[in-house]
matplotlib code that plots the C-alpha trace (Angstrom):
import matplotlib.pyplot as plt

x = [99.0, 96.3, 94.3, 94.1, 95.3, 91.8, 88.6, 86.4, 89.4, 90.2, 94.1, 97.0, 99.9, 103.2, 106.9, 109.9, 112.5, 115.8, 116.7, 120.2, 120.7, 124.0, 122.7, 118.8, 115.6, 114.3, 110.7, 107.8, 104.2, 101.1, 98.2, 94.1, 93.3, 89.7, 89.6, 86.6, 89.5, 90.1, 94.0, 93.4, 91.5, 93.9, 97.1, 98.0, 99.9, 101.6, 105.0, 107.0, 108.2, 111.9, 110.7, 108.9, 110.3, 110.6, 107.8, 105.4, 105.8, 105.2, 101.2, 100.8, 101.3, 98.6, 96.3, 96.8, 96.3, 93.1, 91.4, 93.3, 91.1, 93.3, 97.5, 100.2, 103.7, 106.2, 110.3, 112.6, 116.5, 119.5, 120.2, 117.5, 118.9, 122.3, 121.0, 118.4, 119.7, 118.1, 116.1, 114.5, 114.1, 112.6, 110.1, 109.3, 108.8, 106.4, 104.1, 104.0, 102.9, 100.3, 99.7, 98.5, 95.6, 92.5, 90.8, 90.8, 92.8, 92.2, 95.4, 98.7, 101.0, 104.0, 107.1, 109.9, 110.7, 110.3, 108.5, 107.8, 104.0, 101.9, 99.8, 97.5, 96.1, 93.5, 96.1, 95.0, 98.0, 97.0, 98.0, 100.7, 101.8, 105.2, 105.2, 108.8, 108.4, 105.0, 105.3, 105.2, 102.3, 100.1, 98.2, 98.1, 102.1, 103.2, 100.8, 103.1, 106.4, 105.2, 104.3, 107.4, 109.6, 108.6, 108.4, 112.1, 113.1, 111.7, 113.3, 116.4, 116.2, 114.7, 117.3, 120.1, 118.7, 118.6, 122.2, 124.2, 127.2, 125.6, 125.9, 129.4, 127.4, 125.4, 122.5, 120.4, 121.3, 122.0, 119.2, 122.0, 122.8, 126.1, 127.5, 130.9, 130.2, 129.0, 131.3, 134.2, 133.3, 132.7, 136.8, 137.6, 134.9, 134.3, 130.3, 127.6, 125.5, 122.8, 124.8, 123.9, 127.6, 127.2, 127.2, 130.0, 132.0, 130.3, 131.8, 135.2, 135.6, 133.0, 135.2]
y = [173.8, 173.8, 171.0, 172.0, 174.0, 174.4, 173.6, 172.2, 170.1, 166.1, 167.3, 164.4, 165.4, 164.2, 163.6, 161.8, 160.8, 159.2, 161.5, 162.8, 159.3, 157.2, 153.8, 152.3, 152.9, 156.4, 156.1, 158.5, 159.0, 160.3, 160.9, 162.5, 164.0, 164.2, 168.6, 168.5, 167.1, 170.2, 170.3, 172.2, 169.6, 167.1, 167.0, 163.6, 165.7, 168.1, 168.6, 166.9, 163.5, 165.1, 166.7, 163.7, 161.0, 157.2, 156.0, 159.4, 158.3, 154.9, 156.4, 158.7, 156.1, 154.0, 157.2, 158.3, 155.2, 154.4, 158.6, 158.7, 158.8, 157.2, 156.5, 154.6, 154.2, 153.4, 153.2, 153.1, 151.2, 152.6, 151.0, 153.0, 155.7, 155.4, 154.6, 158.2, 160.0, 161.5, 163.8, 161.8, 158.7, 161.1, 162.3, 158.4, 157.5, 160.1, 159.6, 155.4, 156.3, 158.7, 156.3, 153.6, 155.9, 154.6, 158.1, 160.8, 163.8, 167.2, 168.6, 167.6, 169.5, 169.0, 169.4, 171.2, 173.5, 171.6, 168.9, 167.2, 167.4, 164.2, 162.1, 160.3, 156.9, 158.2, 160.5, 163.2, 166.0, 167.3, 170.6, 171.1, 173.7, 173.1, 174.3, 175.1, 172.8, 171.9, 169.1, 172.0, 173.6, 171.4, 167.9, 165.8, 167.0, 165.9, 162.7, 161.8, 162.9, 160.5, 157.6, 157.7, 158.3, 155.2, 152.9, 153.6, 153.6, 150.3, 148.9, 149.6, 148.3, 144.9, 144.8, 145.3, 142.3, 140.0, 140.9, 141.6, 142.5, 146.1, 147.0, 148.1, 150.7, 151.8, 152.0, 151.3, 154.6, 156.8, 155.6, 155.5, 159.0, 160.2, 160.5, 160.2, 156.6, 155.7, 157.9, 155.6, 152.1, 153.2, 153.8, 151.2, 148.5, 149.9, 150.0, 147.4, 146.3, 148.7, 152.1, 154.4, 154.2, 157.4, 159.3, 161.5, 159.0, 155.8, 156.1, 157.2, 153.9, 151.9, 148.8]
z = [-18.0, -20.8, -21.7, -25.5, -27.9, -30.0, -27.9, -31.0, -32.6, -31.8, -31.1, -29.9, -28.2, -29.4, -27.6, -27.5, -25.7, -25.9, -29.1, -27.5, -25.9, -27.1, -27.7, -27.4, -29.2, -29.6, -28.1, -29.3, -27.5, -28.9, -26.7, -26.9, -23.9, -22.8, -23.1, -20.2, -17.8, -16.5, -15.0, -12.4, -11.0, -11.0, -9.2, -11.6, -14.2, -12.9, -15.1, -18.1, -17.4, -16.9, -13.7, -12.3, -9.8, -11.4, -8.9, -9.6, -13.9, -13.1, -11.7, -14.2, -16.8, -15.5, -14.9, -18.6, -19.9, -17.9, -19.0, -21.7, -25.4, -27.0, -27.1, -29.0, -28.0, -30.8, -30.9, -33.5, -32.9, -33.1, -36.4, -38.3, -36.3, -38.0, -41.1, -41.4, -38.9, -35.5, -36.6, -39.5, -37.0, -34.5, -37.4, -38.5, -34.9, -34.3, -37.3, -36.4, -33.0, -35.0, -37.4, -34.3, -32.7, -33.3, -34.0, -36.7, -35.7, -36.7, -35.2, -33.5, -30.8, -30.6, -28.5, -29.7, -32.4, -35.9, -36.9, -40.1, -42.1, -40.9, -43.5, -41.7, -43.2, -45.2, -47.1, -45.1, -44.2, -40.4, -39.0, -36.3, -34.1, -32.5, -28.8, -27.2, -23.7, -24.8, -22.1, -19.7, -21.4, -22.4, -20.9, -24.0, -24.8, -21.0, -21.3, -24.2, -22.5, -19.4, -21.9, -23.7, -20.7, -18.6, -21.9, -22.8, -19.6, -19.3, -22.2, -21.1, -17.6, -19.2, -21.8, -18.9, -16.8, -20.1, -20.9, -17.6, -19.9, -20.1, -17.3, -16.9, -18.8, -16.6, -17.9, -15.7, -14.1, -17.0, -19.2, -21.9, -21.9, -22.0, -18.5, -17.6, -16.4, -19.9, -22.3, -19.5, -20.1, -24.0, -23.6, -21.8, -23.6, -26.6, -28.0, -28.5, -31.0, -29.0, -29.7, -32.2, -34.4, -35.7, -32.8, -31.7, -29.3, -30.4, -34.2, -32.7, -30.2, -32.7, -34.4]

ax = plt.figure().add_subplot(projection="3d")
ax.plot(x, y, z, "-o")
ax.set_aspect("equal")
plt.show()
């Protein structure tokens, strides 16, 4: 895993999680990494958050946030996710928790395939490279993935314990994702004012 993608640049690495999720918050991360970390010296980050146990994201969240230059975590609910779609949400989400860093970036990795131009708040457009599993490639892109990760996860397990109704959903389990658990109780239940309506099962059992 690299720790940058240009040596002489201040770069953040950006990721979400919880876009292909069936209720909830999507949850974006952005994070600068300190590039004279070297990752072969640590054995703290090792993977994307989807390959790490619960306990192993719950110490690399307080690691990163400790080294860590600088990081925002933001979310956006399910009812801005109905209302502009996943993708844009996704998008919006990621330039807020842009938008919250404290310094000026010169570039921004991202995870994925697409992303959308950032304007930072000086009105300045910054340059992007998308990297296909960039949480698996680079630091700052699997610091974000790890930040993301716990926060929504999180969320979710808080919101279940404030409103015990959920849990015929399962959530605390499936993170809201679409298991056969879930898609179940969404027969047998109907959805919640926490599902995203206009997704596939959720707008077909939605009242």
């Amino acid at each position: 895993m690299k720790a940058y993608f240009y040596e002489d640049e201040i770069e953040a690495g950006v990721d979400e999680v919880a876009r292909g999720c069936l209720a909830g918050p999507v949850f974006t991360a952005a994070v600068v990494w300190p590039k004279e970390i070297d990752p072969s010296d640590t054995n703290i980050i090792v993977d994307d958050s989807k390959k790490l146990s619960s306990r192993k994201r719950l110490m690399l969240k307080d690691y990163i946030e400790e080294y860590a230059i600088d990081y925002s975590v933001t979310k956006l609910d399910n009812t801005v996710i109905d209302k502009m779609n996943i993708l844009n949400a996704t998008y919006k989400c990621m330039h807020n928790s842009l938008d919250k860093l404290n310094v000026l970036l010169d570039h921004v990795i991202v995870d994925g395939d697409k992303f959308k131009m950032y304007t930072d708040t000086t009105n300045t457009s910054i340059p992007h490279t998308c990297v296909i599993k960039g949480d698996s490639k680079f630091v700052p892109v699997a610091a974000a993935s790890i930040l993301a990760k716990v926060y929504h996860d999180q969320y979710i397990e808080k919101l279940c314990d404030e409103n015990e109704e959920l849990n015929v959903y399962d959530w605390k389990n499936n993170m809201c994702y679409g298991t056969k658990k879930h898609i179940d109780a969404i027969k047998k239940h109907g959805i919640t004012k926490y599902h995203r309506k206009t997704f596939g099962i959720c707008n077909i059992y939605g009242e």
